[in-house]
C-alpha positions in Angstrom: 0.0 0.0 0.0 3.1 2.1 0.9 4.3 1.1 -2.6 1.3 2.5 -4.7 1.0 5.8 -2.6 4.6 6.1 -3.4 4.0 5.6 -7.1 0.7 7.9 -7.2 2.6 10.7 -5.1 5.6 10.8 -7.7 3.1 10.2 -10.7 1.3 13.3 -9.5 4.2 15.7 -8.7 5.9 14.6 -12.7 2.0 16.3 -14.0 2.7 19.6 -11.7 6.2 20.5 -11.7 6.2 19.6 -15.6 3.2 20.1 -17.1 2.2 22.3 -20.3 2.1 25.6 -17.7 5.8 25.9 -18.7 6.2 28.5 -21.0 8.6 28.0 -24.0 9.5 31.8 -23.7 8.5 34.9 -22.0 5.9 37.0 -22.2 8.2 39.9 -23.7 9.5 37.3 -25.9 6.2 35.9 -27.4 4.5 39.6 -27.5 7.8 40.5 -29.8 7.3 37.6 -31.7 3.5 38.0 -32.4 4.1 41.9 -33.5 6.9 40.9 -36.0 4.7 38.1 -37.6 2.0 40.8 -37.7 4.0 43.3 -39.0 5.3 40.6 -41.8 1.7 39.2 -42.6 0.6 43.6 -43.5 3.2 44.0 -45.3 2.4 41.3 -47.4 -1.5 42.0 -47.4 0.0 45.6 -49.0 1.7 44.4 -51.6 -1.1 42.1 -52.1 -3.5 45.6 -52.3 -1.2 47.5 -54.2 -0.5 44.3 -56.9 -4.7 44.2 -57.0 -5.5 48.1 -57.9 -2.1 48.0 -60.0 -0.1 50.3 -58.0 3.4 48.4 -58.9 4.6 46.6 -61.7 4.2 42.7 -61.3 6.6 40.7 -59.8 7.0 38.2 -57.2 9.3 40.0 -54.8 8.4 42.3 -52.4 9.3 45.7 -51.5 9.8 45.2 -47.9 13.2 44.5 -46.1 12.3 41.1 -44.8 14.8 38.4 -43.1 
């Protein structure tokens, strides 16, 4: 009996010290990352606007200094 309280005790301290609470980064991390994939997915819906009322010449490349 000593055995199995042992076993359920451990079981359930692996679920709370480990569980998916952990985040991967911090908040000021994810917040940065979020605004630059925002900031990447407008740009693109611009060029998508301007290549749609014919405000550039057609090409596949974008204007925008992207890494």
């Amino acid at each position: 009996m000593k055995m199995i309280a042992l076993v359920v005790l451990l079981a359930g301290a692996l679920f709370v010290s480990a569980g998916c609470s952990t985040p991967g980064y911090t908040p000021t991390e994810r917040h940065n990352m979020i605004a630059r994939d925002w900031d990447y997915d407008l740009k693109q819906a611009t060029d998508d606007w301007d290549y749609l009322l014919l405000f550039r010449p057609a090409s596949r490349l974008t204007v925008w200094d992207v890494r």
